[in-house]
C-alpha positions as a LaTeX table, in Angstrom:
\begin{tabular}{lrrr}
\hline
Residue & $x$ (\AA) & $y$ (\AA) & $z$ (\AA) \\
\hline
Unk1 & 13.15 & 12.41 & 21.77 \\
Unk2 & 15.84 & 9.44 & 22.10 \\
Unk3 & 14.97 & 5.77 & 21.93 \\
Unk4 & 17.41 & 3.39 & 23.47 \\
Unk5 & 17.64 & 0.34 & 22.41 \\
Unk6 & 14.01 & $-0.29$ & 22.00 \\
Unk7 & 12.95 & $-4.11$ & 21.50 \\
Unk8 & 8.78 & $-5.43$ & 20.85 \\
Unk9 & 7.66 & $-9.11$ & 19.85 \\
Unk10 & 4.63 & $-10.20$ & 19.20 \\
Unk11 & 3.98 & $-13.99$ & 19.89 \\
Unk12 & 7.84 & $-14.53$ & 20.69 \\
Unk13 & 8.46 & $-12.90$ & 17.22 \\
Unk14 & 10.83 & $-9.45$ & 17.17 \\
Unk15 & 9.07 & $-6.99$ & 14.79 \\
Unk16 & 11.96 & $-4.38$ & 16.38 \\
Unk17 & 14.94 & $-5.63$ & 17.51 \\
Unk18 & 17.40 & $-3.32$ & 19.71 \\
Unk19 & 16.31 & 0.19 & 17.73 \\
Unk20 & 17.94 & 3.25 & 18.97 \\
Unk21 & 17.30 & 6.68 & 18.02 \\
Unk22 & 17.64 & 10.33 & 18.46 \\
Unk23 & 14.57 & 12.51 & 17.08 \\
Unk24 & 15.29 & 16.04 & 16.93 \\
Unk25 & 12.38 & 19.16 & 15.83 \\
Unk26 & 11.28 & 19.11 & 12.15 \\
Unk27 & 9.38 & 16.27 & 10.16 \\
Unk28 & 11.12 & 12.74 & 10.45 \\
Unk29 & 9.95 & 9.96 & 7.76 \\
Unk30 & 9.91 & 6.38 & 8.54 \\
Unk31 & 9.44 & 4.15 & 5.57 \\
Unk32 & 10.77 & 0.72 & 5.17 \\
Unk33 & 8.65 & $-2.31$ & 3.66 \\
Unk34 & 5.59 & $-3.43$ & 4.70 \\
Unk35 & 5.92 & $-5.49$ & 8.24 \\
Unk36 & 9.77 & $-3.85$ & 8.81 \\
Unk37 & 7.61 & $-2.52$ & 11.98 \\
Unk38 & 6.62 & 1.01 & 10.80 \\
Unk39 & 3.57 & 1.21 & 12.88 \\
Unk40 & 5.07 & $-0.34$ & 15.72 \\
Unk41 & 7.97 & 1.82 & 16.03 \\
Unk42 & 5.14 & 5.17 & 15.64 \\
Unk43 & 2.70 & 3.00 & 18.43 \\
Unk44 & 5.94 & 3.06 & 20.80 \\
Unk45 & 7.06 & 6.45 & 20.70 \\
Unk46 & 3.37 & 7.92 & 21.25 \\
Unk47 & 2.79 & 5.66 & 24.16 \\
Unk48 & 0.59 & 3.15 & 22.79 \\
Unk49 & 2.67 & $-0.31$ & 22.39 \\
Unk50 & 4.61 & $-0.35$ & 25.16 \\
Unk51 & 8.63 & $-1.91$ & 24.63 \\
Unk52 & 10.13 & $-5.47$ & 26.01 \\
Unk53 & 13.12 & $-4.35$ & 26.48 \\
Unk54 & 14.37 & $-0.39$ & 25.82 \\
Unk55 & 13.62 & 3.66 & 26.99 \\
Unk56 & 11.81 & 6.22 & 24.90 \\
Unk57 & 12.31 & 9.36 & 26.01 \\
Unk58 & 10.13 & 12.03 & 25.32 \\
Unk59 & 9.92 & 15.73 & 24.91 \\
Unk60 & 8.88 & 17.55 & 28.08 \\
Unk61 & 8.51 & 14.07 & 30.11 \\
Unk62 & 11.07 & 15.62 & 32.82 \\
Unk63 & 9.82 & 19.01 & 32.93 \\
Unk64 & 6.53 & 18.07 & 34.12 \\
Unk65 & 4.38 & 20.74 & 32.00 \\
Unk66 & 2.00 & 17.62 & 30.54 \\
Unk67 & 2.28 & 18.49 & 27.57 \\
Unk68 & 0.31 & 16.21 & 24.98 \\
Unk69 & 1.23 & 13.56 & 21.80 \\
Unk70 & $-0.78$ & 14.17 & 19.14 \\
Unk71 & $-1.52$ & 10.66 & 17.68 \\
Unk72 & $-2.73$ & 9.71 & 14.34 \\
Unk73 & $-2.62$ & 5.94 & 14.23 \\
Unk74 & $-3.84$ & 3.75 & 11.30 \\
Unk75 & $-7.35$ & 3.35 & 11.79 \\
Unk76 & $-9.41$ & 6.05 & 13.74 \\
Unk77 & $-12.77$ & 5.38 & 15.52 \\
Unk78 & $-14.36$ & 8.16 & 15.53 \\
Unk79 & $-17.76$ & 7.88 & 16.78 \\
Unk80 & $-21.06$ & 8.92 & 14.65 \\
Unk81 & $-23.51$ & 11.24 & 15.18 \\
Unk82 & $-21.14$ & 14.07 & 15.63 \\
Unk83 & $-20.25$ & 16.60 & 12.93 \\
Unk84 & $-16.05$ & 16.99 & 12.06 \\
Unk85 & $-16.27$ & 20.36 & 14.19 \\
Unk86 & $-18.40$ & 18.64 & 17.01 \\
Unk87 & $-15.41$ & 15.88 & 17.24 \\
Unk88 & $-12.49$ & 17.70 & 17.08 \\
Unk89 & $-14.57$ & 20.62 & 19.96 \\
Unk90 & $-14.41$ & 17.63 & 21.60 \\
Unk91 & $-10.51$ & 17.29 & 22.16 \\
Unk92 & $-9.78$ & 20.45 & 21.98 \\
Unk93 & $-11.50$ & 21.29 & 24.95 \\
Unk94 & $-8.94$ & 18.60 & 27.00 \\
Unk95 & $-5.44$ & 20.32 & 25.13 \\
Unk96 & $-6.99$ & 24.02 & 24.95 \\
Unk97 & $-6.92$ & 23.55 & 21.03 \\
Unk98 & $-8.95$ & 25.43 & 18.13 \\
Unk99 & $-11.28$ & 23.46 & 16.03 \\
Unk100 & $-11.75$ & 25.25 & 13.50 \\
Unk101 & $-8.32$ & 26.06 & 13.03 \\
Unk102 & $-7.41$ & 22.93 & 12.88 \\
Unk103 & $-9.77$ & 21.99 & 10.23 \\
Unk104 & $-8.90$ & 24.67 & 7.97 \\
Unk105 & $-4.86$ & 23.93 & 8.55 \\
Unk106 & $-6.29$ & 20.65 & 6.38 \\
Unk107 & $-8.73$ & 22.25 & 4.40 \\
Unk108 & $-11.90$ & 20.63 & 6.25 \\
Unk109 & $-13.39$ & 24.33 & 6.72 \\
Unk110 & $-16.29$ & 23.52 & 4.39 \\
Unk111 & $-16.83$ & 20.58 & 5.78 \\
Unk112 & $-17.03$ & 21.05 & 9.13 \\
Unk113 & $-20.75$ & 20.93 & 9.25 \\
Unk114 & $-20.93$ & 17.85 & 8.13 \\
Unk115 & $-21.28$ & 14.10 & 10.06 \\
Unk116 & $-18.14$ & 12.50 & 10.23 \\
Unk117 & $-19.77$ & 8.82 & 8.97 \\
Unk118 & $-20.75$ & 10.91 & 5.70 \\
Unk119 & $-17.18$ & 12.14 & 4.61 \\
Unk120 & $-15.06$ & 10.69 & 2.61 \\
Unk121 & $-12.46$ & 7.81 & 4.16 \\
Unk122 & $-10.15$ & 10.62 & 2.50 \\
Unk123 & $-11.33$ & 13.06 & 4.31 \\
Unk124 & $-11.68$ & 11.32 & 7.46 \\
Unk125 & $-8.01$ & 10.78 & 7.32 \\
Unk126 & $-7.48$ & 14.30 & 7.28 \\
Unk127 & $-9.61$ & 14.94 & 9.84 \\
Unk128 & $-7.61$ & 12.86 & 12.33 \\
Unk129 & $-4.27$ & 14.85 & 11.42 \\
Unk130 & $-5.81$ & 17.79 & 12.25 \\
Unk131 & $-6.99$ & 15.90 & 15.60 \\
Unk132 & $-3.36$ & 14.88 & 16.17 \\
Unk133 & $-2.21$ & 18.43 & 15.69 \\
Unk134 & $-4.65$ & 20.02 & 18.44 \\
Unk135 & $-3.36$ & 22.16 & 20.91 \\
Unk136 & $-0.15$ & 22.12 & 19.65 \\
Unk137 & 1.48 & 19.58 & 20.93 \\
Unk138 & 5.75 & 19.33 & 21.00 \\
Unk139 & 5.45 & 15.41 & 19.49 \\
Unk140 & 2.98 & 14.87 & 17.08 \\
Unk141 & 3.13 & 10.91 & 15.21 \\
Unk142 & 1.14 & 10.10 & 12.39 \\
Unk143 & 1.01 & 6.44 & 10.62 \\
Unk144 & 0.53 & 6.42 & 7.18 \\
Unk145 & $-1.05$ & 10.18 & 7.19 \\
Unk146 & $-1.71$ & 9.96 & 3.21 \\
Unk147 & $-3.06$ & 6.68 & 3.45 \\
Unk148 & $-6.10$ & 6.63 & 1.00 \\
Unk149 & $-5.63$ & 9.83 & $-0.07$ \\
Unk150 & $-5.99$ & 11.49 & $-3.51$ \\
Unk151 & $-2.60$ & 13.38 & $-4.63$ \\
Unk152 & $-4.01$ & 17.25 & $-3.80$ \\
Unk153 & $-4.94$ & 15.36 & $-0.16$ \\
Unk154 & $-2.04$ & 14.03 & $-0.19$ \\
Unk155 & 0.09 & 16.49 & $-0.73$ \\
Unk156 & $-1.80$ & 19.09 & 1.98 \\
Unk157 & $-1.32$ & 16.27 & 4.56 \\
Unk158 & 2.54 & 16.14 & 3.94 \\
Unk159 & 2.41 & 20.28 & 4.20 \\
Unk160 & 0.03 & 20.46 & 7.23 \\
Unk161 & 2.91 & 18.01 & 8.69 \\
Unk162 & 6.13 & 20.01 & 7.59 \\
Unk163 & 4.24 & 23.07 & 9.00 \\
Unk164 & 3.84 & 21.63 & 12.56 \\
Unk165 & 7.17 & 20.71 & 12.60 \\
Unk166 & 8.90 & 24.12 & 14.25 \\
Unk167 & 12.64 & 24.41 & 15.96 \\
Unk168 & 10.03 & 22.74 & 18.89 \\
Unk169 & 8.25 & 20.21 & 17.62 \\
Unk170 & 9.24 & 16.70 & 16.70 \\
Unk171 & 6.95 & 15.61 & 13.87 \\
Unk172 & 7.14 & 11.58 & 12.86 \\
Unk173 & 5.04 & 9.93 & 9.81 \\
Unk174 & 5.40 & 6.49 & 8.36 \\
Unk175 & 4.79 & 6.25 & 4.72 \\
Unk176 & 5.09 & 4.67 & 1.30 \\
Unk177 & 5.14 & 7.87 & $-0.63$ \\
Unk178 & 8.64 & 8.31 & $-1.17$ \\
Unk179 & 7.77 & 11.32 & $-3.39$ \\
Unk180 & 6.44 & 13.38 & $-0.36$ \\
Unk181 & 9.49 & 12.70 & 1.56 \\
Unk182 & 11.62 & 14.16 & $-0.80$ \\
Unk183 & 9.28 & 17.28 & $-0.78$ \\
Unk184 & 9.01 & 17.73 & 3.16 \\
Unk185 & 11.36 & 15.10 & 5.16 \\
Unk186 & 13.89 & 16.87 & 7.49 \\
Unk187 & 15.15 & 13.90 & 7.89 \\
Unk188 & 14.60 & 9.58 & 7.13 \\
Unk189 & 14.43 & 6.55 & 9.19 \\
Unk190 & 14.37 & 3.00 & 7.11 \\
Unk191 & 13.50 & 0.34 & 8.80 \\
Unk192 & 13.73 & $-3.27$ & 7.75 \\
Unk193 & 13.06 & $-6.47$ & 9.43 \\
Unk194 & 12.69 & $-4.40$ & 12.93 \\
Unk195 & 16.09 & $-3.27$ & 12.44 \\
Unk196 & 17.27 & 0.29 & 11.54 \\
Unk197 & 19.23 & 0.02 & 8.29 \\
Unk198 & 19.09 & 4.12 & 7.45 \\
Unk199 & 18.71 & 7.28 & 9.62 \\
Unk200 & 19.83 & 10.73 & 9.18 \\
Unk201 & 19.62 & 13.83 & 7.64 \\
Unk202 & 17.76 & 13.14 & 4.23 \\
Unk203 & 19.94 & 15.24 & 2.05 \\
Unk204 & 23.56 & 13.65 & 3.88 \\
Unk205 & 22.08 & 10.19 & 3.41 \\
Unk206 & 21.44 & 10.70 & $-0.08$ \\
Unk207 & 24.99 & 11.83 & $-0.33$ \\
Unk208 & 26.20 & 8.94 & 1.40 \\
Unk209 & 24.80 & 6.54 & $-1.25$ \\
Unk210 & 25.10 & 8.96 & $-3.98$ \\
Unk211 & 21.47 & 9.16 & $-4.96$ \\
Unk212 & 19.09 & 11.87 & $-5.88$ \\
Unk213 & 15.76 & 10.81 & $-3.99$ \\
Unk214 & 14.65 & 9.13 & $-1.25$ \\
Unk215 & 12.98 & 6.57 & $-3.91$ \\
Unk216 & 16.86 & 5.72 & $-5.14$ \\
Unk217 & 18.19 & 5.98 & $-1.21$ \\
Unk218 & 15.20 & 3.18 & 0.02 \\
Unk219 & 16.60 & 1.07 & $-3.23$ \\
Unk220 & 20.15 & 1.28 & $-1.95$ \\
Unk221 & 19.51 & 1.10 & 1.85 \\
Unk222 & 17.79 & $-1.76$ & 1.25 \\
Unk223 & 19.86 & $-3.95$ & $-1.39$ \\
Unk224 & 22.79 & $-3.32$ & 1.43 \\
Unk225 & 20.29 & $-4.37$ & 4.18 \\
Unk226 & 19.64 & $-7.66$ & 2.10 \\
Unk227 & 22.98 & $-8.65$ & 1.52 \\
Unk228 & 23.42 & $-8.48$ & 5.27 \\
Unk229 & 20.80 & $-10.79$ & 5.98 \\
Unk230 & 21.37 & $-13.92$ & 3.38 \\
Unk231 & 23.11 & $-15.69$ & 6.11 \\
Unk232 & 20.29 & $-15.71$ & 8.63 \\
Unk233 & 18.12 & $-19.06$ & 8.52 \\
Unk234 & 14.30 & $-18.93$ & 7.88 \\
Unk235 & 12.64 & $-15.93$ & 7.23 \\
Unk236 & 11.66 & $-13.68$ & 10.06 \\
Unk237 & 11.14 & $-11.03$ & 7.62 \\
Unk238 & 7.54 & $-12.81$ & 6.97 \\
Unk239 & 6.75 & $-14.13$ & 10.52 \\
Unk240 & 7.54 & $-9.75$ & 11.71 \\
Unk241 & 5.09 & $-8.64$ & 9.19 \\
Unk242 & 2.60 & $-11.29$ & 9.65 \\
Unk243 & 3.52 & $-10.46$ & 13.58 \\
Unk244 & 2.82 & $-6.41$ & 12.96 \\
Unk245 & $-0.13$ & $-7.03$ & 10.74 \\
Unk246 & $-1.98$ & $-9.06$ & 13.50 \\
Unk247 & $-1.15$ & $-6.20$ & 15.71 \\
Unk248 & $-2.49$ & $-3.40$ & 14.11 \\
Unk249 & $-5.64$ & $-5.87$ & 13.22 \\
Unk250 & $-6.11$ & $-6.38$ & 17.02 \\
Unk251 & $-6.31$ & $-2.55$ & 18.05 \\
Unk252 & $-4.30$ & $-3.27$ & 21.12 \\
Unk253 & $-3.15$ & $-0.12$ & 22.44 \\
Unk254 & $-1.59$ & $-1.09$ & 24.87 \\
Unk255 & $-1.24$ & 1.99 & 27.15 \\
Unk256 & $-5.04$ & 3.01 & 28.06 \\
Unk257 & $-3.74$ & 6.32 & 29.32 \\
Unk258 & $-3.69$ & 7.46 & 25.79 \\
Unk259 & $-6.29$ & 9.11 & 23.56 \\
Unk260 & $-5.52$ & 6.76 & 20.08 \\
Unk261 & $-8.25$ & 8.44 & 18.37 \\
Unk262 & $-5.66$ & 11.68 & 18.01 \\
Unk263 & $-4.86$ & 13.33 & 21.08 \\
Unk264 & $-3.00$ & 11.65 & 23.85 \\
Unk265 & $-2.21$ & 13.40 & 27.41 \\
Unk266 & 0.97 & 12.90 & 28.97 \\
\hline
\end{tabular}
């Protein structure tokens, strides 16, 4: 998947600002402070915030097969009423997936008899990963995946990731838990202020800045990202977060043709 100079504002204010990128198979991190346009980058490549100005260009777009992105994006409305197996029998039925496959990959099995608006908000995260990862799909993007998790949930959500990502699939999380990103990352984008300020293979990056973990590389990246920016005037960093956070407030998904609850077709 290659983005091409990708550009999104919200209310005349650039939350990304001329990103370009090349997304091979394997996991991908994104991390980056909060409001450096995380979720909007993850929104754009699965289809749901569509770009200003720029090309994403996805994996099996040309070929015509309709394949689909599996989508995990912050907040998931899943409706009531249903059990976790009755939801995710649901989508599988439109991407030829296996429910209860899917809810073991993130150890759901036990609960899959149960309504979704009586499990945890835990485990209702991990039940949209294993939504997103439904019928195998060749580009699966999940924001924040161990959001409100406990460390064990954590930790299977990071490995139910790494697992999906195969020599042909293209697996992309945002996240704060630097930690998980040194156990699982292929490789790390850093964002700040809507600009790309890292991105490469973890373990050459680390290298490059002569650092042990991603926690150390973020420092680094970062300090060098700041000293490039004391000449700018105001502070756009606040107005893109402020920008992002009304965003992902709003629910706009911009492009209806996608499933944001988890699955989207293509």
């Amino acid at each position: 998947m290659v983005v091409d100079d990708l550009t999104r504002t919200y209310g005349g204010v650039p939350v990304l600002d001329s990103v370009s990128l090349a997304f091979g198979s394997g996991l991908t991190a994104v991390i980056g402070p909060n409001g450096s346009g995380k979720s909007t980058l993850l929104g754009a490549l699965a289809g749901t915030v569509p770009p200003i100005t720029g090309e994403i260009r996805r994996p099996n777009a040309e070929d015509g097969s309709g394949k689909s992105i599996g989508y995990l994006p912050q907040q998931v409305p899943f409706r009531e009423g249903f059990t976790a197996r009755e939801t995710l029998a649901f989508y599988a039925r439109l991407v030829d997936g296996d429910p209860d496959a899917a809810l073991a990959s993130v150890g759901l099995s036990d609960a899959a008899d149960k309504a979704v608006e009586d499990l945890s908000g835990g485990m209702q995260r991990l039940l949209g990963i294993a939504q997103a990862m439904l019928g195998d799909p060749p580009l699966v993007v999940l924001d924040e995946p161990a959001s409100g998790l406990d460390p064990g949930m954590r930790e299977r959500a990071f490995r139910t990731a790494a697992t999906h990502a195969t020599d042909d699939v293209t697996v992309v999380v945002s996240t704060h838990n630097l930690d998980l990103v040194d156990a699982h990352a292929d490789r790390v984008v850093m964002l700040a202020r809507g600009r790309v300020v890292a991105a490469g293979d973890l373990d050459a990056l680390r290298n490059e800045y002569s650092v042990d973990t991603t926690a150390a590389l973020y420092e680094a990246a970062g300090r060098d990202a700041a000293l490039s920016e004391t000449a700018d005037d105001g502070d756009p960093a606040r107005s893109g977060a402020a920008a992002e956070d009304e965003q992902n407030m709003s629910g706009d998904d911009g492009d209806r043709d996608v499933h944001v609850t988890g699955v989207s077709e293509q």
